[in-house]
Backbone and ligand atoms as CSV (ligand in chain L), in Angstrom:
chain,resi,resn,atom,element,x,y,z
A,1,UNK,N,N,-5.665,-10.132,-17.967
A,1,UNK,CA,C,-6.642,-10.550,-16.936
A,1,UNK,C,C,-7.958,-10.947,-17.623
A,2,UNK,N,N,-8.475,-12.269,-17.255
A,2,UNK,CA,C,-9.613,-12.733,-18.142
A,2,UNK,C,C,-10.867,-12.232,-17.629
A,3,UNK,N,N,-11.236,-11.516,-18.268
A,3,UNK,CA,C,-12.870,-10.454,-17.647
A,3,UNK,C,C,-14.126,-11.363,-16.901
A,4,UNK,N,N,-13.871,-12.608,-17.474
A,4,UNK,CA,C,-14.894,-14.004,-17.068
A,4,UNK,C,C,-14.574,-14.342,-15.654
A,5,UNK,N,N,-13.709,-14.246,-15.092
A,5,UNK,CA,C,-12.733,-14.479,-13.737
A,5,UNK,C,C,-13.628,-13.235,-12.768
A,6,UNK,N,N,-13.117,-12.201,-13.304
A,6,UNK,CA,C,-13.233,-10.403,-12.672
A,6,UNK,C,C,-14.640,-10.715,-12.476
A,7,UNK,N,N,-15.818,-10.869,-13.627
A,7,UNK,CA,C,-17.508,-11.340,-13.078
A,7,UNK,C,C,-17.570,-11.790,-12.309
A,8,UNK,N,N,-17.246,-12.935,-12.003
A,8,UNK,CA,C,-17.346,-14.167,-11.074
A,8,UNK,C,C,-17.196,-13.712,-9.919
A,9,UNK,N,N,-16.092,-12.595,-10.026
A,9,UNK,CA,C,-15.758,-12.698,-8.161
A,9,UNK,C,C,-16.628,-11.150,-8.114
A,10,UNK,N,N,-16.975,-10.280,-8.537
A,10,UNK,CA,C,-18.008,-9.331,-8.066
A,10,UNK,C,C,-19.289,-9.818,-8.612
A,11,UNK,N,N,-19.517,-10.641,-8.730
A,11,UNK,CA,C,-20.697,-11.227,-7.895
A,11,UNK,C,C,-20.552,-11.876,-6.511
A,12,UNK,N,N,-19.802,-12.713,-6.236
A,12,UNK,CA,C,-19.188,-13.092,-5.275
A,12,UNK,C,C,-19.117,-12.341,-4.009
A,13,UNK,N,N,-18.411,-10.626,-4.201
A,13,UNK,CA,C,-18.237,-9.894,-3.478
A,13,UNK,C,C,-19.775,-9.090,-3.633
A,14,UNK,N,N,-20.507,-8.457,-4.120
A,14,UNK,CA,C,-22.067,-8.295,-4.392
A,14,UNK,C,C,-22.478,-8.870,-3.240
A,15,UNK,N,N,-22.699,-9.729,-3.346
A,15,UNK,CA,C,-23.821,-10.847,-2.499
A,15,UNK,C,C,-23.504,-10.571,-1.255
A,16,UNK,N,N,-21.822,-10.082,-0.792
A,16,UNK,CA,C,-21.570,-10.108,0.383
A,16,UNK,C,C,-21.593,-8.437,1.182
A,17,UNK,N,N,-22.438,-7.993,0.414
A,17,UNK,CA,C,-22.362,-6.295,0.884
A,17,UNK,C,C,-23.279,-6.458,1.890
A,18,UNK,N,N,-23.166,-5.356,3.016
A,18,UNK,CA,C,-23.868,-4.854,4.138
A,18,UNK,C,C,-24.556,-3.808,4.086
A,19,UNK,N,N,-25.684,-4.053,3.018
A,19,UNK,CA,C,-26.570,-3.317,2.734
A,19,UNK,C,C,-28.141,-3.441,3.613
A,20,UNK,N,N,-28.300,-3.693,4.551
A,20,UNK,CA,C,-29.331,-3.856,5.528
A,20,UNK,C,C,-30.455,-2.689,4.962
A,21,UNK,N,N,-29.793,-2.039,4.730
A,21,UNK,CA,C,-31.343,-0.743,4.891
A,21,UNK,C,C,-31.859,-0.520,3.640
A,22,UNK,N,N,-30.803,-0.307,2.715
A,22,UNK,CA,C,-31.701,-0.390,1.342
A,22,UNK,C,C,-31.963,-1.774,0.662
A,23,UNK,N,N,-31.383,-2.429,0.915
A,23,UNK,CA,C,-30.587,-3.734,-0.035
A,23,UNK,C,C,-30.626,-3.699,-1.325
A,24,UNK,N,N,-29.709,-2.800,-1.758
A,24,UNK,CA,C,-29.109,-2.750,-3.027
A,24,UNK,C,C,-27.691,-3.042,-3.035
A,25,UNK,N,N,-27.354,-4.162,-3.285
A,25,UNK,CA,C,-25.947,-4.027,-3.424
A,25,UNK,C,C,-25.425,-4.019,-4.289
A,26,UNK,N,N,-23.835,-3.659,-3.943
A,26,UNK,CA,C,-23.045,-3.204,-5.250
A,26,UNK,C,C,-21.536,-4.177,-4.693
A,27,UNK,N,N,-20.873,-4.693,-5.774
A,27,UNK,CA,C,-19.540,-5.048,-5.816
A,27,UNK,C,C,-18.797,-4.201,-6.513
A,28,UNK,N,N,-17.317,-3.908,-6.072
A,28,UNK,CA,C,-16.496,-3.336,-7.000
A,28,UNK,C,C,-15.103,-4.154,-7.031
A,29,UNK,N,N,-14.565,-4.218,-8.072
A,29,UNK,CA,C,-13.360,-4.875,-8.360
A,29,UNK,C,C,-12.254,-3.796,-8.712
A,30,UNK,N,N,-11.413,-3.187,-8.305
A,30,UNK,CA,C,-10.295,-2.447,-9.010
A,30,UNK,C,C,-9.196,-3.063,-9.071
A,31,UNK,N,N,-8.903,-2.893,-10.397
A,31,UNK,CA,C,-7.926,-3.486,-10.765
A,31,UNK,C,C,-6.114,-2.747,-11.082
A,32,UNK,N,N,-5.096,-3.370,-10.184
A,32,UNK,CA,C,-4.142,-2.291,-10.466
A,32,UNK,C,C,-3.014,-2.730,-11.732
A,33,UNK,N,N,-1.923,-1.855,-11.517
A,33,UNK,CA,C,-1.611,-1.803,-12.934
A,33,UNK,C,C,-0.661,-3.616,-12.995
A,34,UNK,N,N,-0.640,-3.751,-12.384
A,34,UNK,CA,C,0.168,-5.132,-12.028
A,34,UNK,C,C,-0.746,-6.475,-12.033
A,35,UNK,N,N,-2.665,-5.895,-12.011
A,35,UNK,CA,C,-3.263,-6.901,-12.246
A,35,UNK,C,C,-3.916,-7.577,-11.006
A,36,UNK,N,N,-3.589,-7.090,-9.863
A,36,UNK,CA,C,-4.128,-7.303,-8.835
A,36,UNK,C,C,-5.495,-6.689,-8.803
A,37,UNK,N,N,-5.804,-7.988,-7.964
A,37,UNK,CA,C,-7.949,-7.726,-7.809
A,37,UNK,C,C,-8.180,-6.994,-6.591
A,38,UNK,N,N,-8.799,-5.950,-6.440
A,38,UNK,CA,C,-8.873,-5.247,-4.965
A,38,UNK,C,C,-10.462,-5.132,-5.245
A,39,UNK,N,N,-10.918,-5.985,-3.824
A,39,UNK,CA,C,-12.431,-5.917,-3.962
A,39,UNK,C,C,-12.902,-4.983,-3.088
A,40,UNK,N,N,-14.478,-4.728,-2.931
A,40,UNK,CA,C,-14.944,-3.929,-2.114
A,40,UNK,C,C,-16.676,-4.204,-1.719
A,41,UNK,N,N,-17.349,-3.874,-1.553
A,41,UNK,CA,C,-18.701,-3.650,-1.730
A,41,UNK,C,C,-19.163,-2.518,-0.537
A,42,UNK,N,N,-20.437,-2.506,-0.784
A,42,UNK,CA,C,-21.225,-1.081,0.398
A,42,UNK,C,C,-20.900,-1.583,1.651
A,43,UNK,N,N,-21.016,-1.080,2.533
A,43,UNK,CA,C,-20.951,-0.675,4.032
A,43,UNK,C,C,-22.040,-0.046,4.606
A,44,UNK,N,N,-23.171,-0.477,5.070
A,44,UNK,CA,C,-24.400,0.727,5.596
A,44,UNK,C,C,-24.348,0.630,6.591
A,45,UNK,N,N,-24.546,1.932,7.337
A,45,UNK,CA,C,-25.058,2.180,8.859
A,45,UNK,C,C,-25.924,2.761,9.273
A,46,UNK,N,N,-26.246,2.379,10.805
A,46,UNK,CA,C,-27.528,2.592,11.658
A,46,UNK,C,C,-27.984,3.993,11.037
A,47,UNK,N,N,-26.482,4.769,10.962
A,47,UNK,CA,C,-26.495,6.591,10.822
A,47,UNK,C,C,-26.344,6.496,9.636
A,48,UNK,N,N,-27.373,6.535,8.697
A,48,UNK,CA,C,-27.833,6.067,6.907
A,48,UNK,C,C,-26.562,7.036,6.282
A,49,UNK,N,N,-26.094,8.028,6.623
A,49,UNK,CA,C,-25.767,9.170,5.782
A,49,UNK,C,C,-23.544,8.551,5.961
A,50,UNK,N,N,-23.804,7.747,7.124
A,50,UNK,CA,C,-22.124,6.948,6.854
A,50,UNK,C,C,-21.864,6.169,6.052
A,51,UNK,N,N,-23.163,5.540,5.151
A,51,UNK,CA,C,-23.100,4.303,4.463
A,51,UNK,C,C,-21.206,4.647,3.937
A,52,UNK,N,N,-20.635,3.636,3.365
A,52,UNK,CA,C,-19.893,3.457,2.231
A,52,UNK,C,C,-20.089,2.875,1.259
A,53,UNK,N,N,-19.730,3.349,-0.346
A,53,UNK,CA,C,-20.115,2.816,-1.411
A,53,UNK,C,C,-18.954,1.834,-1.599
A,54,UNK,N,N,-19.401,0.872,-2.667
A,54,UNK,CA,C,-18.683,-0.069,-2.636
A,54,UNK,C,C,-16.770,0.681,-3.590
A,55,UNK,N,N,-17.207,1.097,-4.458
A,55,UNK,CA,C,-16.004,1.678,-4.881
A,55,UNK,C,C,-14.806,2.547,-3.717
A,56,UNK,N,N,-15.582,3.266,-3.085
A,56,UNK,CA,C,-14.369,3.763,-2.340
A,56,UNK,C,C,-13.884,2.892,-1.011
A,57,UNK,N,N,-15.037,1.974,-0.785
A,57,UNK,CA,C,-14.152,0.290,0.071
A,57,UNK,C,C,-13.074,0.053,-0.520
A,58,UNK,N,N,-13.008,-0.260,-2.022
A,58,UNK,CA,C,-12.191,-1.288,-2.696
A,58,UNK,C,C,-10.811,-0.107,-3.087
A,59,UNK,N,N,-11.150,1.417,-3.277
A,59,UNK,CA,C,-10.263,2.167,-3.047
A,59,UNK,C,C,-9.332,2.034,-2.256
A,60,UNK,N,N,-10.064,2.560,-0.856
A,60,UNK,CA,C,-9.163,2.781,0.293
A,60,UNK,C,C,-8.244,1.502,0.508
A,61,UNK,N,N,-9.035,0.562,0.542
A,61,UNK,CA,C,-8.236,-1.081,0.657
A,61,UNK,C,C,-6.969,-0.853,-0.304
A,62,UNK,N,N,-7.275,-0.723,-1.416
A,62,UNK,CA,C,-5.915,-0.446,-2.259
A,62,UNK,C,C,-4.636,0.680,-1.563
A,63,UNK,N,N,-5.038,1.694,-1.591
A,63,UNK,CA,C,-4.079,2.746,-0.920
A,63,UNK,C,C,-3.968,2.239,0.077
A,64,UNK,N,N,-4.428,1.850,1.271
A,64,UNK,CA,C,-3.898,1.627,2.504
A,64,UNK,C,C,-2.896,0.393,2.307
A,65,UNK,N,N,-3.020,-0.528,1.246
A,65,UNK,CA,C,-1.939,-1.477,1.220
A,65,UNK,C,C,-1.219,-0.944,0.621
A,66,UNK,N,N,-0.851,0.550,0.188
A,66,UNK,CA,C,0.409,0.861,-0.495
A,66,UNK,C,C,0.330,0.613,-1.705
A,67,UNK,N,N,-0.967,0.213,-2.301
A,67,UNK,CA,C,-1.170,0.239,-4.030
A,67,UNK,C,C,-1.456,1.381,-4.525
A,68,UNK,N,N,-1.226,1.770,-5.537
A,68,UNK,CA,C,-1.249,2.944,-6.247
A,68,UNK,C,C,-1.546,3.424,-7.289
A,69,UNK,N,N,-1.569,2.490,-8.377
A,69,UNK,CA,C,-1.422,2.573,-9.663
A,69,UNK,C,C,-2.490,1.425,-10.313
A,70,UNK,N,N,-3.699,2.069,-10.820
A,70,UNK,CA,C,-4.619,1.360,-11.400
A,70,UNK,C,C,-5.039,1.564,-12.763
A,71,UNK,N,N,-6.050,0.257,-13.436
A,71,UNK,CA,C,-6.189,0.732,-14.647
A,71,UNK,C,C,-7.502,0.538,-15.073
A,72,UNK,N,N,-8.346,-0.065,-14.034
A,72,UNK,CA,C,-9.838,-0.015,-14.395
A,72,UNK,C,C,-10.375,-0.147,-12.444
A,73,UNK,N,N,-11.718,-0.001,-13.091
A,73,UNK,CA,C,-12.728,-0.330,-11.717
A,73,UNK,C,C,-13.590,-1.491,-12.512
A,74,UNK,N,N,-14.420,-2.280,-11.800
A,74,UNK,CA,C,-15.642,-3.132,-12.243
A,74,UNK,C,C,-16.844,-3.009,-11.031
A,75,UNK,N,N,-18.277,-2.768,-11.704
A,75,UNK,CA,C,-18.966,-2.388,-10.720
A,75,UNK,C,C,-20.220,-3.293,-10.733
A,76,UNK,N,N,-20.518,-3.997,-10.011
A,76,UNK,CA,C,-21.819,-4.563,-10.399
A,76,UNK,C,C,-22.452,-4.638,-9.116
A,77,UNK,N,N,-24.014,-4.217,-9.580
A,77,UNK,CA,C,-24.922,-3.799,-8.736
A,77,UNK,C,C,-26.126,-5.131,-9.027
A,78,UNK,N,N,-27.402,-4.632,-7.939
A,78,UNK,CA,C,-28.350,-5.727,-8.495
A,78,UNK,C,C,-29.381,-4.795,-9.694
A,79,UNK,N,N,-30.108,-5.577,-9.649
A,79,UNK,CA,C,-31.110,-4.706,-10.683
A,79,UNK,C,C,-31.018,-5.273,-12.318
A,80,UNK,N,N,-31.459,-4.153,-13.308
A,80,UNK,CA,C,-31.353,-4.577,-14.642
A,80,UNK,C,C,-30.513,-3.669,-15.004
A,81,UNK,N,N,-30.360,-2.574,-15.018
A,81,UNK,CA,C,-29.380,-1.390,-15.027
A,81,UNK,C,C,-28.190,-1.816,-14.463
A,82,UNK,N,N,-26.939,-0.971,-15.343
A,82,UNK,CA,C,-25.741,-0.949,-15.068
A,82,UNK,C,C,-26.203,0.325,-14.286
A,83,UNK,N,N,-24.926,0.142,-13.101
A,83,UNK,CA,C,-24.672,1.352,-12.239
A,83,UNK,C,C,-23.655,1.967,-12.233
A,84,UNK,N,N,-24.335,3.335,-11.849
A,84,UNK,CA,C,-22.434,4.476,-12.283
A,84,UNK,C,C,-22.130,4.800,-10.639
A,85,UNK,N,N,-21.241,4.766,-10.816
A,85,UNK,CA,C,-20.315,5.345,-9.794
A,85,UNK,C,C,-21.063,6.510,-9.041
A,86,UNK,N,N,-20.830,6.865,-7.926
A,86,UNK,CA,C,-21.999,8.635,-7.304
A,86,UNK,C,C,-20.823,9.354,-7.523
A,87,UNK,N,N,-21.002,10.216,-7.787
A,87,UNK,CA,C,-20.787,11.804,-7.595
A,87,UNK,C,C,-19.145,11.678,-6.191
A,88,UNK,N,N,-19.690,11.577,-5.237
A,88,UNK,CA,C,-18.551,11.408,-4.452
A,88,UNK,C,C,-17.171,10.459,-4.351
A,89,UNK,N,N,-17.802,8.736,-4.959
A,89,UNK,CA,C,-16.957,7.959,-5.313
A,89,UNK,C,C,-15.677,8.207,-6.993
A,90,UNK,N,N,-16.637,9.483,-7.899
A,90,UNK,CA,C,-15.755,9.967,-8.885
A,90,UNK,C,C,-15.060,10.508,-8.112
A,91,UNK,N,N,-15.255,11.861,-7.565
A,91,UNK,CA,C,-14.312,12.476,-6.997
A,91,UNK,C,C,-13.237,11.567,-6.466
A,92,UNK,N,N,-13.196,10.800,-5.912
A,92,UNK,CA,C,-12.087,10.323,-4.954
A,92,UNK,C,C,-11.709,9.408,-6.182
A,93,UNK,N,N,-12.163,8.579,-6.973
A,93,UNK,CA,C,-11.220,7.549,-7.982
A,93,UNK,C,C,-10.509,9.039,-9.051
A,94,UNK,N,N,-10.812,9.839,-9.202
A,94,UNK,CA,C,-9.873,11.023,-10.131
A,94,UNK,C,C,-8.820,11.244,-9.376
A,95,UNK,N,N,-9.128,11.315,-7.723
A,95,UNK,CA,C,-7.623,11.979,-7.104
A,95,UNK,C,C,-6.988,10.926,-6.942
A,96,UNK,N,N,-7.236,9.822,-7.155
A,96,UNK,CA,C,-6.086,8.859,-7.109
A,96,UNK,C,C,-5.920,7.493,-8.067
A,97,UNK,N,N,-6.695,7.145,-8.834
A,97,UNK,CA,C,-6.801,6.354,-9.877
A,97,UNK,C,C,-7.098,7.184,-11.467
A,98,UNK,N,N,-6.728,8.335,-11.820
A,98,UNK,CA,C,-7.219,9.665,-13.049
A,98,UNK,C,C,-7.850,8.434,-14.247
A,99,UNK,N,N,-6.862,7.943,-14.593
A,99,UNK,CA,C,-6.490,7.167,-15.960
A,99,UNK,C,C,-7.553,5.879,-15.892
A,100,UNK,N,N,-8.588,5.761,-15.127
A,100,UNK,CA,C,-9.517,4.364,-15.026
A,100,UNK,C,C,-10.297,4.367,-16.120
A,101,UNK,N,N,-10.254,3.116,-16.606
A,101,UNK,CA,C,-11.430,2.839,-17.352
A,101,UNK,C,C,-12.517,2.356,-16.220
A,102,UNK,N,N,-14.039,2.454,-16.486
A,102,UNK,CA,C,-15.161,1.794,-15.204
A,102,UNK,C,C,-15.594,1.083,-16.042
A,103,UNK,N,N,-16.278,0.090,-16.017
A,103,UNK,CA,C,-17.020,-1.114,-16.716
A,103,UNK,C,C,-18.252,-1.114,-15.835
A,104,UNK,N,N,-19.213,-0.911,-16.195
A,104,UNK,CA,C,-20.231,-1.195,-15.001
A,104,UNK,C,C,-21.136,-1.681,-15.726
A,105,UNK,N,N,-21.640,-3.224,-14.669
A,105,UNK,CA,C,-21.984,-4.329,-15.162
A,105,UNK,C,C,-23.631,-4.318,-14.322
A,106,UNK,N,N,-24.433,-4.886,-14.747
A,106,UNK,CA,C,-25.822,-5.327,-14.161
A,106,UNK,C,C,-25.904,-6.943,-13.567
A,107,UNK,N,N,-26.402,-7.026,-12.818
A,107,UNK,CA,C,-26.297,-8.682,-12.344
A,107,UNK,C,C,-26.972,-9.459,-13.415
A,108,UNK,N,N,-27.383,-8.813,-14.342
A,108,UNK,CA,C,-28.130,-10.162,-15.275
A,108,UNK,C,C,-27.498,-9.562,-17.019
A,109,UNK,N,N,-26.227,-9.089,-16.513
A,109,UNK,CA,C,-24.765,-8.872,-17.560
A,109,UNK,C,C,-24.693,-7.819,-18.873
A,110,UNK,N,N,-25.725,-6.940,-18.203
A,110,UNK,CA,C,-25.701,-6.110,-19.050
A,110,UNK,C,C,-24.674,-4.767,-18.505
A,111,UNK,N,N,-23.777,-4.383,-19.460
A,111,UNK,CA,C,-22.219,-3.710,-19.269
A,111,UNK,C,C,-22.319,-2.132,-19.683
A,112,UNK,N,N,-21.629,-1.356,-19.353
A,112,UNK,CA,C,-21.472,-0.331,-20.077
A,112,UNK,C,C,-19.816,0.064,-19.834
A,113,UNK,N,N,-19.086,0.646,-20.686
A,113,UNK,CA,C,-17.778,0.907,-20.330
A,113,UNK,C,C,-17.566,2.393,-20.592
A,114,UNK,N,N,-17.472,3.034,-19.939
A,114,UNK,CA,C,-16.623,4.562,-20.116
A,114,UNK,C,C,-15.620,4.896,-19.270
A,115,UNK,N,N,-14.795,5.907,-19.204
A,115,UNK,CA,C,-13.425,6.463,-18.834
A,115,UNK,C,C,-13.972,6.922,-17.818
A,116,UNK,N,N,-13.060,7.030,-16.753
A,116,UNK,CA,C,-13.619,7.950,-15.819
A,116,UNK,C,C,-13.588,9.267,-15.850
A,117,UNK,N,N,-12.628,9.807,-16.853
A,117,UNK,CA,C,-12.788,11.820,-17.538
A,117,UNK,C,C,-14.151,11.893,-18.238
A,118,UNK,N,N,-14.743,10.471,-18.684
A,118,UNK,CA,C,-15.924,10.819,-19.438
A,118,UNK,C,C,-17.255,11.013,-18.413
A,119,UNK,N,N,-16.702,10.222,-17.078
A,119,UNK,CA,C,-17.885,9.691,-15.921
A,119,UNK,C,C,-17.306,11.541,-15.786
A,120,UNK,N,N,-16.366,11.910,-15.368
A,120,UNK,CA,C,-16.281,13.008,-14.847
A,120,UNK,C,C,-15.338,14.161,-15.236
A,121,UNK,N,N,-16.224,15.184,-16.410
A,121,UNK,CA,C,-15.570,16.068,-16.799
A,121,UNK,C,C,-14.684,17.027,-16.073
A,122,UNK,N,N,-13.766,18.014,-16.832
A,122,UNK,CA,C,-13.948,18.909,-15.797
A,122,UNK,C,C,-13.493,19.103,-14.274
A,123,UNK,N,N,-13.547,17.957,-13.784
A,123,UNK,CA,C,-13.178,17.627,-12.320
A,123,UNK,C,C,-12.249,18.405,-11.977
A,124,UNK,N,N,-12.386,19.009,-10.441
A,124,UNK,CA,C,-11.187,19.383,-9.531
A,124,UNK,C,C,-10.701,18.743,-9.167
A,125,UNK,N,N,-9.106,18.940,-9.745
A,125,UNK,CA,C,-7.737,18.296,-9.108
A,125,UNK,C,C,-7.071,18.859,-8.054
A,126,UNK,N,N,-6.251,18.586,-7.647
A,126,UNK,CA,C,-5.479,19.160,-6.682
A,126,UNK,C,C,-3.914,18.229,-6.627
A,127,UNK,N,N,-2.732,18.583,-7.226
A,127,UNK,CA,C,-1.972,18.140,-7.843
A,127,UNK,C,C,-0.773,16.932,-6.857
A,128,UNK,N,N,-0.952,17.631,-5.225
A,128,UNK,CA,C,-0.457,17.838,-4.122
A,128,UNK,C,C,-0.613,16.021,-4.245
A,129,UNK,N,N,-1.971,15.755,-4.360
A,129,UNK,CA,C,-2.482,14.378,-4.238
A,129,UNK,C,C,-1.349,13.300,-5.481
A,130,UNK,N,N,-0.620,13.441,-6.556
A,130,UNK,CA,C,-0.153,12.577,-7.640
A,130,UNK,C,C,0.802,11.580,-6.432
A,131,UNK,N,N,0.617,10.335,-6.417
A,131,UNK,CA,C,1.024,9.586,-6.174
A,131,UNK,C,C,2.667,9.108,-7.163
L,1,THU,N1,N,-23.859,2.502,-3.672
L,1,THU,C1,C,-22.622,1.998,-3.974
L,1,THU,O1,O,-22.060,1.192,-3.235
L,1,THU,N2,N,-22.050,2.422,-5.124
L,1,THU,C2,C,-22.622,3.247,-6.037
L,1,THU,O2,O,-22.018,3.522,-7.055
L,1,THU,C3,C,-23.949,3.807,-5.774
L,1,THU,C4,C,-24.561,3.467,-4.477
L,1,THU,C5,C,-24.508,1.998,-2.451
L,1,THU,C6,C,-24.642,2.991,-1.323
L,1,THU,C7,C,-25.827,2.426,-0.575
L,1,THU,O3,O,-25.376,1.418,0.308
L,1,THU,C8,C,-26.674,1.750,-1.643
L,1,THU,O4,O,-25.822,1.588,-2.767
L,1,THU,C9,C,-27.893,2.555,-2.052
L,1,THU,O5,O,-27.575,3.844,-2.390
């Protein structure tokens, strides 16, 4: 999969987040093991504390189509900073994507790449969840 392609379209998907209240947006691209692009971005609401982050959009979209098996995320936010994943969006990519690499990109292409055991040591599993 050509990484120049994967940019292109989370920016693409970026631009199109429903970020009304803060306007920070974020795109995410996950990618499964077959190479398929599963996009996502934020979700905000009236009730600030429902927002959705863009990673667990592009999650759920995956599992609910019966995908399963991934091998990276791509995250790009606005700003100059690469952005990490929150705290809640690890949790949920460990119980069902363990093995991800994250790439998280800045809109003006500055990258960082780590594992997601490195984003998140330690983590509680719960085994019940192995796909
Ligand atoms: N957000 C994401 O979509 N992903 C992250 O990794 C961090 C934060 C969103 C949630 C909210 O809509 C906005 O960014 C500001 O927190």
């Amino acid at each position: 999969m050509e990484e120049g392609k994967i940019i292109e379209l989370l920016r693409e998907v970026k631009n199109k987040a429903l970020a009304f209240y803060s306007d920070f947006h974020v795109g995410a691209v996950l990618v499964t093991d077959r190479n398929e692009l599963i996009t996502g971005f934020n979700i905000e609401s009236s009730s600030y504390g429902l927002t959705m982050c863009a990673e667990r959009v592009a999650l759920f979209k995956a599992l609910s189509e019966g995908k399963n098996s991934f091998k990276a995320i791509y995250i790009m936010s606005d700003g100059e900073d690469p952005c990490p994943p929150c705290g809640a969006c690890r949790q949920l990519l460990i119980d069902y994507a363990p093995d991800i690499m994250v790439k998280m990109i800045s809109e003006n292409g500055r990258s960082v790449e780590l594992s997601l055991k490195d984003l998140l040591p330690h983590a509680f599993r719960d085994k019940n969840l192995s796909l």
